[in-house]
FITI-986633 format. One record per residue: x, y, z of N, C-alpha, C, CB in turn; chain; residue in one letter. Coordinates in nm, 2 decimals, decimal comma. Glycine has a CB too. Example, Ala and Ser with C-alpha at 12.3 -4.5 7.8 and 13.67 -1.06 7.14 Angstrom:
2
PT       nX       nY       nZ      caX      caY      caZ       cX       cY       cZ      cbX      cbY      cbZ   cadena   residuo
PT     1,32    -0,57     0,78     1,23    -0,45     0,78     1,32    -0,33     0,78     1,13    -0,45     0,90        A         A
PT     1,28    -0,22     0,71     1,37    -0,11     0,71     1,29     0,00     0,79     1,41    -0,06     0,57        A         S
END
This chain:
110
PT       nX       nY       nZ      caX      caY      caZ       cX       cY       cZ      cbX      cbY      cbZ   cadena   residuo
PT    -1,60     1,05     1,75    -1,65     1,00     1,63    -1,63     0,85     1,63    -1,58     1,06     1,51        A         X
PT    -1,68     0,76     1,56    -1,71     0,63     1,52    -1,61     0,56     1,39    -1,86     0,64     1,49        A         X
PT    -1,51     0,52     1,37    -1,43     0,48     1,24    -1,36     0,35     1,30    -1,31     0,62     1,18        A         X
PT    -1,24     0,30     1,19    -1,16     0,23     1,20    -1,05     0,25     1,31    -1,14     0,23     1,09        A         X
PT    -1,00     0,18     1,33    -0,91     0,18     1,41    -0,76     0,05     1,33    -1,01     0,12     1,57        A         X
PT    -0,70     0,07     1,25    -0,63     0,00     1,20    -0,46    -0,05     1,26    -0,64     0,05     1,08        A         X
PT    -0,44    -0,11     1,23    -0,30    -0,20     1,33    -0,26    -0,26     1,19    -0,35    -0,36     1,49        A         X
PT    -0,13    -0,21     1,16     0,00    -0,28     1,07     0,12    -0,26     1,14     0,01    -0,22     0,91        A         X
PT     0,17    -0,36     1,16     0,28    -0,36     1,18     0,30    -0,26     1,36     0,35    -0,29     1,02        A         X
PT     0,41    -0,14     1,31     0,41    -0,10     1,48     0,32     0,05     1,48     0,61    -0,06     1,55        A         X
PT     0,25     0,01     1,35     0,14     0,17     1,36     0,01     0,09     1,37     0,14     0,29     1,19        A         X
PT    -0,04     0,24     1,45    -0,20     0,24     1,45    -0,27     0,37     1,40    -0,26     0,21     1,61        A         X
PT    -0,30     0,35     1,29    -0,43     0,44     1,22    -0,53     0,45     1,27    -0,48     0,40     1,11        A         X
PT    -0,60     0,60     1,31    -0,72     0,59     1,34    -0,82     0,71     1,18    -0,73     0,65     1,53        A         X
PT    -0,89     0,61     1,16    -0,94     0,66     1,06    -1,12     0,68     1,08    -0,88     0,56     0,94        A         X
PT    -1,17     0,82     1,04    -1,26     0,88     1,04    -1,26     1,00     1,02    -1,30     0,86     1,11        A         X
PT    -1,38     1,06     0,95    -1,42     1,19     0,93    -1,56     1,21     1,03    -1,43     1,22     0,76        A         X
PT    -1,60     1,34     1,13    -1,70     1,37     1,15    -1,84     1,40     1,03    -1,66     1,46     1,20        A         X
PT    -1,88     1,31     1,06    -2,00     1,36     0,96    -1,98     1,26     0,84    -1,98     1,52     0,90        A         X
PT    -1,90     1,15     0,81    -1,85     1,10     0,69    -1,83     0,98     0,71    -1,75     1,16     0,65        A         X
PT    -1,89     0,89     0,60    -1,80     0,72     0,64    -1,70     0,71     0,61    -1,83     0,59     0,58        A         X
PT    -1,65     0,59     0,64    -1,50     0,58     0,63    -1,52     0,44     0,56    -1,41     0,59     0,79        A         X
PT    -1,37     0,43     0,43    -1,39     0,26     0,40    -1,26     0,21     0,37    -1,48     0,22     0,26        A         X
PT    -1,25     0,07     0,40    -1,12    -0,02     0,41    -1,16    -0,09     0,31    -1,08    -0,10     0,56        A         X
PT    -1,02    -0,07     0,26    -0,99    -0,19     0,09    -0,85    -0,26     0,12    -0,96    -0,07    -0,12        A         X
PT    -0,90    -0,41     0,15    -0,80    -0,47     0,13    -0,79    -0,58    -0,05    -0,79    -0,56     0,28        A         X
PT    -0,69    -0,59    -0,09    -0,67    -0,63    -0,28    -0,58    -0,67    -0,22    -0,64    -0,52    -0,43        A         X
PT    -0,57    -0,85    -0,30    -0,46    -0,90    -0,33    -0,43    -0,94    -0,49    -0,45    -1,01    -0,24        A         X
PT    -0,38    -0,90    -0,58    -0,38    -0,88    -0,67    -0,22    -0,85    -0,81    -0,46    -0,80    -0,64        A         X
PT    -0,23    -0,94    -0,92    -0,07    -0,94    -0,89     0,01    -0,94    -0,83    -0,02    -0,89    -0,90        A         X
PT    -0,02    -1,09    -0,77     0,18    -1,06    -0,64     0,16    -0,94    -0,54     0,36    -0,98    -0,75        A         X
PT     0,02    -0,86    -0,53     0,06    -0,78    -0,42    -0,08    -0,76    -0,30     0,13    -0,63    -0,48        A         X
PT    -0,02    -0,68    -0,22    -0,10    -0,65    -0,16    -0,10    -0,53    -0,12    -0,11    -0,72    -0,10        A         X
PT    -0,21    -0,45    -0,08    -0,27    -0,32    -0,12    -0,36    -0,30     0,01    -0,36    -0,32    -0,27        A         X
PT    -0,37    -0,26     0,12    -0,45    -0,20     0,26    -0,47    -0,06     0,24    -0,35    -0,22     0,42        A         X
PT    -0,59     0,00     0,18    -0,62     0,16     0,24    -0,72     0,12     0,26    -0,60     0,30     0,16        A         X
PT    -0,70     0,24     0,38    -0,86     0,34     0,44    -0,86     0,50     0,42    -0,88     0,32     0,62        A         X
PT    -0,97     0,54     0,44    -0,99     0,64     0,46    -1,11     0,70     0,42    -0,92     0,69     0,43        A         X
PT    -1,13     0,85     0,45    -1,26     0,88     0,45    -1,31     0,92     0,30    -1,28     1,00     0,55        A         X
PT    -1,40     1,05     0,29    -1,44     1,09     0,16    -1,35     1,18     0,12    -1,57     1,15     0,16        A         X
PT    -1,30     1,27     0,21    -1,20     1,36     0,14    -1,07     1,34     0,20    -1,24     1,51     0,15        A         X
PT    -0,99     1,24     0,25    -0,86     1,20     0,32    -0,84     1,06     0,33    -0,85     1,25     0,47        A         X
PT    -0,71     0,99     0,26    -0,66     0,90     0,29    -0,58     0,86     0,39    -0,62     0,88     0,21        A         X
PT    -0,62     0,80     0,54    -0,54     0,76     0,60    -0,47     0,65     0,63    -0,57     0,78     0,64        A         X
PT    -0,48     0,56     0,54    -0,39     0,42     0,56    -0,34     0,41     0,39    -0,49     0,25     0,63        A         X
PT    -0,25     0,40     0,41    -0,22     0,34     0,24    -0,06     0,25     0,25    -0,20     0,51     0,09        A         X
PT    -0,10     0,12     0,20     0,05     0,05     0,19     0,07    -0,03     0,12     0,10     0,00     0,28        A         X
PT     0,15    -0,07     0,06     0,14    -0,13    -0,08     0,29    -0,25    -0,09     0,14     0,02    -0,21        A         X
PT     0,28    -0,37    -0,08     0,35    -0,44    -0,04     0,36    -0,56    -0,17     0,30    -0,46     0,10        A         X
PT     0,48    -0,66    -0,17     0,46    -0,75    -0,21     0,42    -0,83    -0,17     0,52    -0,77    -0,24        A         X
PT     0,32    -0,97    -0,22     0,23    -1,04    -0,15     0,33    -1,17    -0,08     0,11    -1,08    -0,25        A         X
PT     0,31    -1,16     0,01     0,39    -1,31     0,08     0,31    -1,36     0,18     0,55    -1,31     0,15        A         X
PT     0,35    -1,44     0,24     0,27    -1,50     0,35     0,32    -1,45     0,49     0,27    -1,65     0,35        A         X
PT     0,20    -1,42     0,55     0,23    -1,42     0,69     0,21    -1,22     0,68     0,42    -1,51     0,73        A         X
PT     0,14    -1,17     0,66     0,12    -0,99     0,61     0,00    -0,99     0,74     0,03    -0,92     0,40        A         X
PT    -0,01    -0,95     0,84    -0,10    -0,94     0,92    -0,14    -0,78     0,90    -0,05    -0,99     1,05        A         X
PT    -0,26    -0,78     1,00    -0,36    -0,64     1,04    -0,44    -0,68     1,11    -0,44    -0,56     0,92        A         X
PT    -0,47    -0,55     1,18    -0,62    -0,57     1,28    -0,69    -0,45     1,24    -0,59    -0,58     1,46        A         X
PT    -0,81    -0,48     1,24    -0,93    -0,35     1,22    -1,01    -0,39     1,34    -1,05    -0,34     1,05        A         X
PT    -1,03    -0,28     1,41    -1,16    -0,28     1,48    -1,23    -0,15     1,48    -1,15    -0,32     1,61        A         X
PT    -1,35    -0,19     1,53    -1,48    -0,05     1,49    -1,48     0,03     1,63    -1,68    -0,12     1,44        A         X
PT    -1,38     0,17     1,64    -1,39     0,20     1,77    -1,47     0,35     1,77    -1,24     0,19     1,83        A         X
PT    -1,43     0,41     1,86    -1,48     0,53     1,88    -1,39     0,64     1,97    -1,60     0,50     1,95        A         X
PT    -1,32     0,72     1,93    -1,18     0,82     1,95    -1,25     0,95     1,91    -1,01     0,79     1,85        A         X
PT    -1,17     1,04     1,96    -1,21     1,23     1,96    -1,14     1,28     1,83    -1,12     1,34     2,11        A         X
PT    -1,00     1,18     1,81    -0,95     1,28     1,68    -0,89     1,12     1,60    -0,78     1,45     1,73        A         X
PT    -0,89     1,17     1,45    -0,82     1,08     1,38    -0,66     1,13     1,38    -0,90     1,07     1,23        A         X
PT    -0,63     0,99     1,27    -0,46     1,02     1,28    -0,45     1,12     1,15    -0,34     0,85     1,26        A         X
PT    -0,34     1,16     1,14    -0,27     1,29     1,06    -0,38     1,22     0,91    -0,01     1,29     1,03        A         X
PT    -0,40     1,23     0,80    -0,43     1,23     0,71    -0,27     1,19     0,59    -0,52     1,36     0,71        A         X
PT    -0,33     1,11     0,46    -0,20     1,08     0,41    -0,14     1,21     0,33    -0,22     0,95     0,31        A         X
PT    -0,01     1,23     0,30     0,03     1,37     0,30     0,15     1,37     0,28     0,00     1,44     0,41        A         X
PT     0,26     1,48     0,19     0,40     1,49     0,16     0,48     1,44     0,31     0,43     1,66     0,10        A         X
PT     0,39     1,48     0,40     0,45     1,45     0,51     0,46     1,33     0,57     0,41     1,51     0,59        A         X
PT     0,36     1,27     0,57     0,27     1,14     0,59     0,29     1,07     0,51     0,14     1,15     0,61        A         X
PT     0,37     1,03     0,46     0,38     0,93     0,36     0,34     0,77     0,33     0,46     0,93     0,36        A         X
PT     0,29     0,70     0,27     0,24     0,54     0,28     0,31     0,49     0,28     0,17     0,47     0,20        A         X
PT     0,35     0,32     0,32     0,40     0,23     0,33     0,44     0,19     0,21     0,34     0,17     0,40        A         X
PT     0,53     0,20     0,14     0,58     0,12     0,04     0,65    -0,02     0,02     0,63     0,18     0,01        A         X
PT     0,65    -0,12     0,03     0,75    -0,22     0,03     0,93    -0,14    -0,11     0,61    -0,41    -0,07        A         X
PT     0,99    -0,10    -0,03     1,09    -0,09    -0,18     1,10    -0,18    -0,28     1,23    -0,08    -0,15        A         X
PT     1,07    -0,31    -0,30     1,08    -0,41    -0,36     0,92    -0,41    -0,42     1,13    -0,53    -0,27        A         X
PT     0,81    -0,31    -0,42     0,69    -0,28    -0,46     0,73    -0,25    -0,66     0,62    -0,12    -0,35        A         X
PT     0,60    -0,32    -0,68     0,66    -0,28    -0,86     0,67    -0,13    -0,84     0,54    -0,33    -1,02        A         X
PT     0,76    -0,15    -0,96     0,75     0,02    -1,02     0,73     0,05    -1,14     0,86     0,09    -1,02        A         X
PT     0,63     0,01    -1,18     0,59    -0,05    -1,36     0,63     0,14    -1,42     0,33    -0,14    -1,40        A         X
PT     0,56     0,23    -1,38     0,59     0,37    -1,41     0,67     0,39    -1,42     0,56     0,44    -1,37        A         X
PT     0,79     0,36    -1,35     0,93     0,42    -1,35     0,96     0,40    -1,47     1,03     0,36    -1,27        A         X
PT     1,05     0,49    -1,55     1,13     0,46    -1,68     1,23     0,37    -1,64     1,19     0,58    -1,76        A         X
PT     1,31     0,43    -1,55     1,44     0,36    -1,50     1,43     0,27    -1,45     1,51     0,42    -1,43        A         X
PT     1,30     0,22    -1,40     1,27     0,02    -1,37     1,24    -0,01    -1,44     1,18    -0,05    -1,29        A         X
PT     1,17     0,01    -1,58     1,14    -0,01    -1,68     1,25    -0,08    -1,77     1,09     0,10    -1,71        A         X
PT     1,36     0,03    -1,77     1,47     0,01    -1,85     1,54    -0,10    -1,77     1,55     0,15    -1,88        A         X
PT     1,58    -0,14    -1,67     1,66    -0,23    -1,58     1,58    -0,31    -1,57     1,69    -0,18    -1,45        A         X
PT     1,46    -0,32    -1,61     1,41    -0,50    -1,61     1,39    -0,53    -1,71     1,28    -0,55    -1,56        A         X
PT     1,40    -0,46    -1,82     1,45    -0,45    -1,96     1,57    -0,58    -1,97     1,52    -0,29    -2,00        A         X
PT     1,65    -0,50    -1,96     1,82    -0,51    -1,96     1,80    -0,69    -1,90     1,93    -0,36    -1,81        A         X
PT     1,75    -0,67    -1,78     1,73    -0,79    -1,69     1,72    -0,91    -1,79     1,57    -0,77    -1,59        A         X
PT     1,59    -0,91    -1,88     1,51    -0,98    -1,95     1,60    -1,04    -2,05     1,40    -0,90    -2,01        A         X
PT     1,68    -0,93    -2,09     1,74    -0,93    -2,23     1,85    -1,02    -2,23     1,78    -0,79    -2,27        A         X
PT     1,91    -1,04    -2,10     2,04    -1,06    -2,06     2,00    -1,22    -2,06     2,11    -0,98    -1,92        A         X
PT     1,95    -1,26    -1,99     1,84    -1,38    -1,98     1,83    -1,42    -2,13     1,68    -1,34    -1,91        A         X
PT     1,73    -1,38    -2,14     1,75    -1,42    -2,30     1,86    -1,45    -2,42     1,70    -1,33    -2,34        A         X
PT     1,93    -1,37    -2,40     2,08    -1,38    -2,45     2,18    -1,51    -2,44     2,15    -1,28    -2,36        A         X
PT     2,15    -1,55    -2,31     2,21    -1,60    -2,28     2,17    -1,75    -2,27     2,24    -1,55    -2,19        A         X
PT     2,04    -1,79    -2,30     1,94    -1,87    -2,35     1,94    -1,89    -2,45     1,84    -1,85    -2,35        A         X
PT     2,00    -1,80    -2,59     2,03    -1,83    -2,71     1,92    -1,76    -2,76     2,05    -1,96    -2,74        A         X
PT     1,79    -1,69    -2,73     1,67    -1,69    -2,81     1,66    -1,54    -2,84     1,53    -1,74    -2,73        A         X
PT     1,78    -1,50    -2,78     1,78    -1,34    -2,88     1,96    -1,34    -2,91     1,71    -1,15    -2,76        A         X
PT     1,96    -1,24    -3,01     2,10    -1,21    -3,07     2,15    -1,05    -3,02     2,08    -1,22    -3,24        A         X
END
């Protein structure tokens, strides 16, 4: 089959479905940055990083017999730990606190 071939870091994704395109979304957006691929019904690249300088990748358009594992409980994406966590309650509440303390201490809350 015919797909991506993706390079981050010390992995290489090979991404394609028989019969199916395959598409790469790179987003820089809010402070971050965001690399998936994958086909129509499988995500194989997903990583989600804070934005800094110097984030490399390579894509090239190759041609391999099988793709890599698909994304999965097993297979998990790339997260930066330092990736927001706007959903979390409990980052929620701790950047709360964060804010507040700051503030406090600025005089502009009581």
């Amino acid at each position: 089959m015919i797909g991506l071939i993706v390079k981050y870091m010390d992995k290489i994704y090979k991404v394609g479905t028989p019969g199916e395109g395959v598409t790469l979304s790179s987003c820089i957006v809010r402070k971050e940055f965001i690399l998936e691929a994958g086909g129509m019904q499988h995500g194989f690249v997903g990583i989600f990083r804070n934005l800094r300088e110097g984030i490399e990748f390579e894509v090239e358009v190759a041609e391999f017999d099988k793709a890599s594992e698909p994304l999965s409980e097993t297979n998990q994406p790339i997260i930066d730990p330092d990736y927001p966590h706007e959903e979390d309650p409990d980052w929620k509440l701790k950047h709360f606190r964060k804010l507040e303390k700051i503030l406090k201490e600025e005089g502009l809350l009581d």
